[in-house]
N, CA, C and O atoms as a GROMACS GRO file, in nm:
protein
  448
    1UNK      N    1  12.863  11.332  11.434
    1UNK     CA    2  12.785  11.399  11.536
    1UNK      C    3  12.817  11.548  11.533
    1UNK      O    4  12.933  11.584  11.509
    2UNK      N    5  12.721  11.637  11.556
    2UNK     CA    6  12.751  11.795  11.554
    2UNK      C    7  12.820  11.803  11.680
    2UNK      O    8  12.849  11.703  11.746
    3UNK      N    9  12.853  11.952  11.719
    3UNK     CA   10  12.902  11.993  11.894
    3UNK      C   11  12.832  11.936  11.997
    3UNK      O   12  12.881  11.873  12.091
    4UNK      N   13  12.662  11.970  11.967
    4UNK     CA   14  12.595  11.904  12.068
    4UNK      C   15  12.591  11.766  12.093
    4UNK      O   16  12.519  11.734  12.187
    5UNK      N   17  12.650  11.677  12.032
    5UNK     CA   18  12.653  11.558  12.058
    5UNK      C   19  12.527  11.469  11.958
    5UNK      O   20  12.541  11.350  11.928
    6UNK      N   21  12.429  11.538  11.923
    6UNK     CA   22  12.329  11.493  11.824
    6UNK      C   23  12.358  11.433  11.702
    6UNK      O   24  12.451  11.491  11.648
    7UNK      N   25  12.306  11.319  11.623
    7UNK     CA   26  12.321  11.304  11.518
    7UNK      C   27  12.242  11.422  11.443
    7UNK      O   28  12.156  11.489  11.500
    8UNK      N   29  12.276  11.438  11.322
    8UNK     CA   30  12.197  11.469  11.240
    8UNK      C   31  12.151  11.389  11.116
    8UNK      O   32  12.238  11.321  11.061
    9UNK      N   33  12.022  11.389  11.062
    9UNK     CA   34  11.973  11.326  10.974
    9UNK      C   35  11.908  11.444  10.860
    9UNK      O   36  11.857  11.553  10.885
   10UNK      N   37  11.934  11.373  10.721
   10UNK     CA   38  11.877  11.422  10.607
   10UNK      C   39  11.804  11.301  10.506
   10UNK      O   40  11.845  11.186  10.487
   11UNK      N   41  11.697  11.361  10.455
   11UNK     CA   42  11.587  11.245  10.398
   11UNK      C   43  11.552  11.360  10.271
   11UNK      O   44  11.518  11.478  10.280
   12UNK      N   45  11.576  11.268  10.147
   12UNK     CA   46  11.465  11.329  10.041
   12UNK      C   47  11.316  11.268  10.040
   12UNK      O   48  11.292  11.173  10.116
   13UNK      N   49  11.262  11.296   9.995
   13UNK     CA   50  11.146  11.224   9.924
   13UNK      C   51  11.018  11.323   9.805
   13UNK      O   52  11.037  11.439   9.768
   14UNK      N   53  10.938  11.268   9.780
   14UNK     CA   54  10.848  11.389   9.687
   14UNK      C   55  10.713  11.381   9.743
   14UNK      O   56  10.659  11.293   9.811
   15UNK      N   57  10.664  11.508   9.693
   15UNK     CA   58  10.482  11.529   9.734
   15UNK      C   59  10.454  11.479   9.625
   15UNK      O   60  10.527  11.479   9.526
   16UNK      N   61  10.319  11.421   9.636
   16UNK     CA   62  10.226  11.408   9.464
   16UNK      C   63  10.208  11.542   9.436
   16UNK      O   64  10.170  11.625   9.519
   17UNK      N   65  10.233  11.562   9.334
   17UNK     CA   66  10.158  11.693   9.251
   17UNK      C   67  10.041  11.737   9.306
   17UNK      O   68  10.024  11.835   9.378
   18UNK      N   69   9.944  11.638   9.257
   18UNK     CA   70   9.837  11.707   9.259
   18UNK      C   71   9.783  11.709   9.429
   18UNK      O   72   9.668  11.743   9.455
   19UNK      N   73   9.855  11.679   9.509
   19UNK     CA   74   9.876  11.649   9.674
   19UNK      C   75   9.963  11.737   9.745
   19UNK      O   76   9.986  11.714   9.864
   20UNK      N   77  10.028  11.863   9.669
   20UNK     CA   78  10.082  11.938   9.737
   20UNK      C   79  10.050  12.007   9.848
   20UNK      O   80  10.108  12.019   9.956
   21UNK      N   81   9.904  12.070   9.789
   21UNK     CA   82   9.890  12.158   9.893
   21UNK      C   83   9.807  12.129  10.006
   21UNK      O   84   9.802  12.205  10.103
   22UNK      N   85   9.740  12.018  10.000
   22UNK     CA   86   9.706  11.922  10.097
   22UNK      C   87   9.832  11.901  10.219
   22UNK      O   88   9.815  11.929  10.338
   23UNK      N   89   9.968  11.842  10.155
   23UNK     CA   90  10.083  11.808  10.255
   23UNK      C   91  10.105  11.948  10.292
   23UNK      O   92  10.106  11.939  10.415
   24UNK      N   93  10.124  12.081  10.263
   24UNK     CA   94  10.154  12.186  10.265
   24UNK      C   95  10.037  12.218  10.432
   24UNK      O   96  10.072  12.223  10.550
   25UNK      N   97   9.924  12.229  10.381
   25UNK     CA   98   9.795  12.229  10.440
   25UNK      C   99   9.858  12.172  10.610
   25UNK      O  100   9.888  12.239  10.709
   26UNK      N  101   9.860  12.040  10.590
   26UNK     CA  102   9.857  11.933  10.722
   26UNK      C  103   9.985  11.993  10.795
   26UNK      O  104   9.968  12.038  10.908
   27UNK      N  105  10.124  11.996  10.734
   27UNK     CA  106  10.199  12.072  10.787
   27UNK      C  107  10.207  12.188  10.859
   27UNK      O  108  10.258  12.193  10.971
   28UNK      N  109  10.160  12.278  10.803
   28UNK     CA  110  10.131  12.420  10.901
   28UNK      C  111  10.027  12.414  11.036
   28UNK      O  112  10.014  12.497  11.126
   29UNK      N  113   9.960  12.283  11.017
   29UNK     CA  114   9.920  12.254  11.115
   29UNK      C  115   9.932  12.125  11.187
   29UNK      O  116   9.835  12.050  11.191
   30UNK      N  117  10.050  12.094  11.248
   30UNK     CA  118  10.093  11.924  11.296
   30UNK      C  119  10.072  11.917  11.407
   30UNK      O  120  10.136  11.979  11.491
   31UNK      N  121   9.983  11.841  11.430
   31UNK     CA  122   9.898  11.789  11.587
   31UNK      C  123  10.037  11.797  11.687
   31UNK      O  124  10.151  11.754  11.668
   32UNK      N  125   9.984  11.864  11.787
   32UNK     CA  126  10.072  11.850  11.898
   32UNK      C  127  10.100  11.731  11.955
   32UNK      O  128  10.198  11.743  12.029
   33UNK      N  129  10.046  11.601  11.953
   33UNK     CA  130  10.110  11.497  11.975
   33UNK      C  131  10.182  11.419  11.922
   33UNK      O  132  10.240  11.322  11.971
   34UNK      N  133  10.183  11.484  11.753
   34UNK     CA  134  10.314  11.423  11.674
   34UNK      C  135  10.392  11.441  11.724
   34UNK      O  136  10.454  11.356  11.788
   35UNK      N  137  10.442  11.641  11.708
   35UNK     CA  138  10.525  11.694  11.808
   35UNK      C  139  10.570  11.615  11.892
   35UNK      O  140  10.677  11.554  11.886
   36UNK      N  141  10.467  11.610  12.002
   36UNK     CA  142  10.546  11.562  12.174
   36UNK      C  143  10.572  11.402  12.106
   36UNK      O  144  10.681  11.405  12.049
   37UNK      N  145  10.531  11.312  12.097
   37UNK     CA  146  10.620  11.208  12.044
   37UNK      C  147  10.743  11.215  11.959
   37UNK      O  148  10.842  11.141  11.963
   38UNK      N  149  10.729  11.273  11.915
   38UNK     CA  150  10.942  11.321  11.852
   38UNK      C  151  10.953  11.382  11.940
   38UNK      O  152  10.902  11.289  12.003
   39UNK      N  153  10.980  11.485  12.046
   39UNK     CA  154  11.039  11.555  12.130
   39UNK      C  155  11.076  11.436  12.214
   39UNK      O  156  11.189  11.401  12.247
   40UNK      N  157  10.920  11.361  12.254
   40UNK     CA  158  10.986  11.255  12.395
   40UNK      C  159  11.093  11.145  12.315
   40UNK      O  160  11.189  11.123  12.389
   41UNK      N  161  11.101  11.084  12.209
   41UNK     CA  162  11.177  10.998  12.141
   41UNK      C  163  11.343  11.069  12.104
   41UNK      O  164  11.439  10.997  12.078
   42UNK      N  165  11.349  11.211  12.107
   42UNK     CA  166  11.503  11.247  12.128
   42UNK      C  167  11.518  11.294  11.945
   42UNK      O  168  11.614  11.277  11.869
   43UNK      N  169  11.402  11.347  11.924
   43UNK     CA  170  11.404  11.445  11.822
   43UNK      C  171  11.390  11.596  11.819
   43UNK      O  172  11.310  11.645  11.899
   44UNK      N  173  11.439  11.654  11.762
   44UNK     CA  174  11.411  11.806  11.787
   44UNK      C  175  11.499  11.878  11.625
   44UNK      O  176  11.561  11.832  11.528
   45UNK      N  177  11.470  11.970  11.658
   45UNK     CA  178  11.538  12.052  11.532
   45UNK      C  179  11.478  12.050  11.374
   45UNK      O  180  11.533  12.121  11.289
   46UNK      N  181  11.370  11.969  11.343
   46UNK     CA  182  11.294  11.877  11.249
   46UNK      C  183  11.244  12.014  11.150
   46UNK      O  184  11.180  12.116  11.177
   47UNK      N  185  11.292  11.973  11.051
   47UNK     CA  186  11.240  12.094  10.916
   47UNK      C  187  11.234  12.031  10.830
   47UNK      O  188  11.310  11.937  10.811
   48UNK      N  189  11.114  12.076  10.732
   48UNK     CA  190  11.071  12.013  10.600
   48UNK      C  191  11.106  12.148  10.490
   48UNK      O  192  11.054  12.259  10.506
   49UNK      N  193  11.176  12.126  10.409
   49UNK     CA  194  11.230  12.201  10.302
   49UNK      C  195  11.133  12.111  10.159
   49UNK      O  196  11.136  11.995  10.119
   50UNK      N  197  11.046  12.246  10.112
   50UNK     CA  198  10.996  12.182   9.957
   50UNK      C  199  11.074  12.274   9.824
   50UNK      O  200  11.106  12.392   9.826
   51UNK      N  201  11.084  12.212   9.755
   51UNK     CA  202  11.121  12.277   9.622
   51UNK      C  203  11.097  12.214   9.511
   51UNK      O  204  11.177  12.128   9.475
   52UNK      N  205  10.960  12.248   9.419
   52UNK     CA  206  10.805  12.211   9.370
   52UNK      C  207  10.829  12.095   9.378
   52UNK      O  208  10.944  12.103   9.422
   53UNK      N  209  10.805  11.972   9.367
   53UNK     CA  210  10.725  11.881   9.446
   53UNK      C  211  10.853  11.771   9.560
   53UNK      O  212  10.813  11.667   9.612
   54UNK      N  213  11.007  11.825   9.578
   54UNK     CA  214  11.079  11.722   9.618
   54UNK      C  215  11.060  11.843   9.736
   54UNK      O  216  11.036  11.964   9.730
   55UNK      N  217  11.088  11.724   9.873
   55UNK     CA  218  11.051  11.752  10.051
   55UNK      C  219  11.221  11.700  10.047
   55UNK      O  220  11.278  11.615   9.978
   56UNK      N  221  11.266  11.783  10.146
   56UNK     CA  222  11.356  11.736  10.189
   56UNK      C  223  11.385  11.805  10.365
   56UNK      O  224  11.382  11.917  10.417
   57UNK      N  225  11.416  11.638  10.419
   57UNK     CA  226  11.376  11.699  10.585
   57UNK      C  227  11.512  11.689  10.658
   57UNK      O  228  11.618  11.641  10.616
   58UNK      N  229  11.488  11.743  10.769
   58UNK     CA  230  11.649  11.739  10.874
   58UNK      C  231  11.588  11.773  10.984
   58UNK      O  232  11.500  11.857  11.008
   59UNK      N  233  11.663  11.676  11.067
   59UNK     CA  234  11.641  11.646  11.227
   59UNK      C  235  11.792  11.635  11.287
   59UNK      O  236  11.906  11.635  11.240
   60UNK      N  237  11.747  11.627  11.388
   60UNK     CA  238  11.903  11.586  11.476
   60UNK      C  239  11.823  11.508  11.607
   60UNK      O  240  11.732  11.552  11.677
   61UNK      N  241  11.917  11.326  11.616
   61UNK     CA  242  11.837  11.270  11.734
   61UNK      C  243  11.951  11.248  11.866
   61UNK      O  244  12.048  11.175  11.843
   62UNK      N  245  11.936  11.311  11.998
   62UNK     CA  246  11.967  11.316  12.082
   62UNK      C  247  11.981  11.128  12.182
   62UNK      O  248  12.072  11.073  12.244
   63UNK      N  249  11.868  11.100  12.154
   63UNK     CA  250  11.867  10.983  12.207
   63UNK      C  251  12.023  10.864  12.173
   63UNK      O  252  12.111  10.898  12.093
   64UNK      N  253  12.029  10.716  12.258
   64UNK     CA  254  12.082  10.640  12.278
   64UNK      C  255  12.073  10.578  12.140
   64UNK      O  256  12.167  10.591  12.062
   65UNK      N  257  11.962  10.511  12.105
   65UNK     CA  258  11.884  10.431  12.070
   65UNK      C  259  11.799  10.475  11.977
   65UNK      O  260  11.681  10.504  12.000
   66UNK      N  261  11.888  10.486  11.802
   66UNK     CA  262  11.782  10.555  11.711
   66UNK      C  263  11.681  10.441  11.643
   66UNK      O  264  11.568  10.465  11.600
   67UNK      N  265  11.739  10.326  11.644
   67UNK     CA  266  11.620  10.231  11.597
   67UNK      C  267  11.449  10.192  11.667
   67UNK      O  268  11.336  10.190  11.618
   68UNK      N  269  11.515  10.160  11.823
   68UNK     CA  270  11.416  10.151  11.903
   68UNK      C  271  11.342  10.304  11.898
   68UNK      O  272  11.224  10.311  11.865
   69UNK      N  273  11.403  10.403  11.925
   69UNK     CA  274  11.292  10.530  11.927
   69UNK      C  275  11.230  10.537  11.812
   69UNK      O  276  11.120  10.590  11.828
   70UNK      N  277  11.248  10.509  11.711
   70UNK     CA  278  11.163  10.544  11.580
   70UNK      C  279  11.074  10.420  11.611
   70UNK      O  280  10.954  10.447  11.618
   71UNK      N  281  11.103  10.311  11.627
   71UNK     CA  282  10.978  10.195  11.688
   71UNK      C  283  10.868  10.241  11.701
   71UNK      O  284  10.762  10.222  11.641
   72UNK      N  285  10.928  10.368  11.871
   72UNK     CA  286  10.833  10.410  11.936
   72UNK      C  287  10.759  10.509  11.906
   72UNK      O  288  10.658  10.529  11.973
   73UNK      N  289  10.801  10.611  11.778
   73UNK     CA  290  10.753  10.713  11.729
   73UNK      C  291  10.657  10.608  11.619
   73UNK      O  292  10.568  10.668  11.560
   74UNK      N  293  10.667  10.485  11.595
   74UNK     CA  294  10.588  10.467  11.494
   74UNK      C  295  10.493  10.377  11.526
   74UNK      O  296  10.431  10.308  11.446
   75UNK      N  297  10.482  10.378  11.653
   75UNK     CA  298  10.372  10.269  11.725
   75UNK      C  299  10.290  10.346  11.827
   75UNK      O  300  10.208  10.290  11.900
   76UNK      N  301  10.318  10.486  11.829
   76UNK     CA  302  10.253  10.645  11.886
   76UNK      C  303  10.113  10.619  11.803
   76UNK      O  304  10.126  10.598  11.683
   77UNK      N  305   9.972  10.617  11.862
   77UNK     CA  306   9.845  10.644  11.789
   77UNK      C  307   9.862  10.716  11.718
   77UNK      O  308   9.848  10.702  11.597
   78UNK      N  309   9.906  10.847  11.795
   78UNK     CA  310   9.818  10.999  11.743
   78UNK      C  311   9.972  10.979  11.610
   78UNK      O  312   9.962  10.987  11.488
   79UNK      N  313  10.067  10.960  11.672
   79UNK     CA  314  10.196  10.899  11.515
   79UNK      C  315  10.122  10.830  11.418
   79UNK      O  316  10.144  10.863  11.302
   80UNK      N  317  10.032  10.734  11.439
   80UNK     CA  318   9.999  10.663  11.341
   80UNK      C  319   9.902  10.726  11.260
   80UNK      O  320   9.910  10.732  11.137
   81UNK      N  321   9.804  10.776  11.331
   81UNK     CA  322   9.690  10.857  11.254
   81UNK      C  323   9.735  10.977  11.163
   81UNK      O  324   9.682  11.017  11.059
   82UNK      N  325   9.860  11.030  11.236
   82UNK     CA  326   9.932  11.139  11.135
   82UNK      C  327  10.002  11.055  11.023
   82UNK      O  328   9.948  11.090  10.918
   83UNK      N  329  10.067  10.989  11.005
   83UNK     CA  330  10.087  10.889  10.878
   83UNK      C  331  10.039  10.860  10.799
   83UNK      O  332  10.086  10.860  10.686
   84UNK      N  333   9.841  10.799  10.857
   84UNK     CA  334   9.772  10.779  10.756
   84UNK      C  335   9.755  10.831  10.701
   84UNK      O  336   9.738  10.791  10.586
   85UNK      N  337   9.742  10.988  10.734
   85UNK     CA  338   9.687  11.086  10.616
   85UNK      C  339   9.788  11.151  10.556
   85UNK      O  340   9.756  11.215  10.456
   86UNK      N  341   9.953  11.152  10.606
   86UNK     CA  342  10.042  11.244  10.524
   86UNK      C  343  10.104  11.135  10.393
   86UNK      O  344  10.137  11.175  10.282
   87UNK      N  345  10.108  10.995  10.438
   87UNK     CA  346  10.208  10.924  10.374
   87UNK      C  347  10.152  10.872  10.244
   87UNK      O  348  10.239  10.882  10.156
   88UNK      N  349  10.022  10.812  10.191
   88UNK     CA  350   9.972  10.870  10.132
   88UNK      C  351   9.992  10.979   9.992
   88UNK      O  352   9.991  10.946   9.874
   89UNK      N  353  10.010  11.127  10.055
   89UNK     CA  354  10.042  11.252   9.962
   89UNK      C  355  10.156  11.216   9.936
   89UNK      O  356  10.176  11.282   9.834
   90UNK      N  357  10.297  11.128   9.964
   90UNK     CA  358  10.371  11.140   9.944
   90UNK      C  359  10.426  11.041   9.797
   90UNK      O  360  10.352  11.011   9.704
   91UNK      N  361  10.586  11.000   9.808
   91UNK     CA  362  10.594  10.921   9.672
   91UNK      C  363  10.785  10.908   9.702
   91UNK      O  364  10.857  10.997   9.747
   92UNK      N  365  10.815  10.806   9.669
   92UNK     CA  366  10.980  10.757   9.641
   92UNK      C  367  11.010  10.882   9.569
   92UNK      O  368  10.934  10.936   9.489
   93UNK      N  369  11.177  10.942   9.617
   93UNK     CA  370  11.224  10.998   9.540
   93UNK      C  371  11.275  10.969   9.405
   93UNK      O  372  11.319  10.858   9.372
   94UNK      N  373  11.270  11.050   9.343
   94UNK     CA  374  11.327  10.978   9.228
   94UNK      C  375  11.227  10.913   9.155
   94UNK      O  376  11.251  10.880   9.039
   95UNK      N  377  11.117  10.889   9.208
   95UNK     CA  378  11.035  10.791   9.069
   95UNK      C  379  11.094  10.668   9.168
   95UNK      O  380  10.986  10.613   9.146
   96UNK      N  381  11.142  10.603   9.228
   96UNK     CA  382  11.173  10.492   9.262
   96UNK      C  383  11.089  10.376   9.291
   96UNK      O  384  11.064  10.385   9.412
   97UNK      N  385  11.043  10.290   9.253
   97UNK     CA  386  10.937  10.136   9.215
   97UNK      C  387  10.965  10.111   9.398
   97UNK      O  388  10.868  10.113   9.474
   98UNK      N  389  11.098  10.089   9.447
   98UNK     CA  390  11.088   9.984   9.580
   98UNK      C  391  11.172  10.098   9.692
   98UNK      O  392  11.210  10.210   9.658
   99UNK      N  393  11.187  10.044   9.816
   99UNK     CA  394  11.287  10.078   9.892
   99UNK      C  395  11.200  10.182   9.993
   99UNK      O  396  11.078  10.181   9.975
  100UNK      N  397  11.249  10.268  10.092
  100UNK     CA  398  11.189  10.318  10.198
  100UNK      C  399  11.143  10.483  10.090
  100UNK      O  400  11.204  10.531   9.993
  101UNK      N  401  11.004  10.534  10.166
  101UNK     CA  402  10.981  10.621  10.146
  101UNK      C  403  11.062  10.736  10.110
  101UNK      O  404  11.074  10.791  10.000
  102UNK      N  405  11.120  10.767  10.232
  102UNK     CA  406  11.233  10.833  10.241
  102UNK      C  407  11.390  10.786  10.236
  102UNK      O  408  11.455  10.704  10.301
  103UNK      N  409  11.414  10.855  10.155
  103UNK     CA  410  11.568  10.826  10.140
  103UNK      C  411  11.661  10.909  10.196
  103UNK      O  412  11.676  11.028  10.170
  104UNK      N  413  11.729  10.835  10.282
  104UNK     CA  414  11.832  10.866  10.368
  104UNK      C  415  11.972  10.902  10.316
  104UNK      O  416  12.057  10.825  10.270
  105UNK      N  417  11.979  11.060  10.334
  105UNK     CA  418  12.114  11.117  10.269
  105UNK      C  419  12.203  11.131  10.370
  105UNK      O  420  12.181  11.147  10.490
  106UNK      N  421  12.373  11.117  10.270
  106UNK     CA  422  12.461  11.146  10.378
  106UNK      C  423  12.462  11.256  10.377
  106UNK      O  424  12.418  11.342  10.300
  107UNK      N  425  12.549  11.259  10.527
  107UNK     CA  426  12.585  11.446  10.535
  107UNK      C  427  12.740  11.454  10.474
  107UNK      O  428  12.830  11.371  10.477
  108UNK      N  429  12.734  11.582  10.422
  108UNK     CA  430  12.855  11.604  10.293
  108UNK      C  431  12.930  11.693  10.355
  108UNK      O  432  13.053  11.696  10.345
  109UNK      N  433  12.830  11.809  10.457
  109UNK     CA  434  12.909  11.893  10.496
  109UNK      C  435  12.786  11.978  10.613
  109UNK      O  436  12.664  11.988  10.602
  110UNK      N  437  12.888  12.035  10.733
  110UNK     CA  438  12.789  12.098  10.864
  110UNK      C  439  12.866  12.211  10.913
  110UNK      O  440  12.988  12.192  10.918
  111UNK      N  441  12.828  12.312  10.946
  111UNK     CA  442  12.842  12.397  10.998
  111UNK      C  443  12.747  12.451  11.140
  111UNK      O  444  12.630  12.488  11.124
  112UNK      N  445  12.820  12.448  11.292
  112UNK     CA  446  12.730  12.506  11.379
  112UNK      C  447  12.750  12.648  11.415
  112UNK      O  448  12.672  12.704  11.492
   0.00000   0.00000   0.00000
């Protein structure tokens, strides 16, 4: 946990190539109710880092309850409709055949 008491989280994953600037696109503009559904679920701090086609994101979740809140971030409409169209552009890191979209990195090292 950092000072504030937050976890922090880190995720790789990749854009399609030829889907970059599409994810690039949707990003600079993310519906305000994605937003307020991670804010109300005990997310905040949320950045997407690209470097040509690998995304790599970081959050920190405040909440009790990180399984159930992601539930609830992923059973959000306006959550779901943003999915359909980002997840999609996306792809396993690594070239990877199975396993979650995003891959969940440890933290190695933090500074606040």
């Amino acid at each position: 946990m950092s000072s504030t008491g937050a976890k922090r989280f880190g995720f790789a994953y990749e854009v399609r190539p030829e889907a970059r600037e599409e994810y690039l696109r949707l990003h600079r503009e993310v519906w305000p109710g994605v937003e307020a559904a991670l804010r109300e679920h005990g997310v905040r701090d949320f950045s997407i880092f690209i470097l040509g086609d690998t995304l790599f994101a970081t959050y920190e979740f405040t909440g009790d309850d990180y399984e159930a809140a992601m539930a609830r971030i992923d059973a959000d409409p306006e959550s779901l409709r943003w999915a359909e169209l980002v997840q999609p552009l996306q792809t396993r890191f690594g070239g990877a055949d199975e396993g979650p979209l995003w891959r969940e990195m440890e933290l190695a090292w933090h500074m606040d």
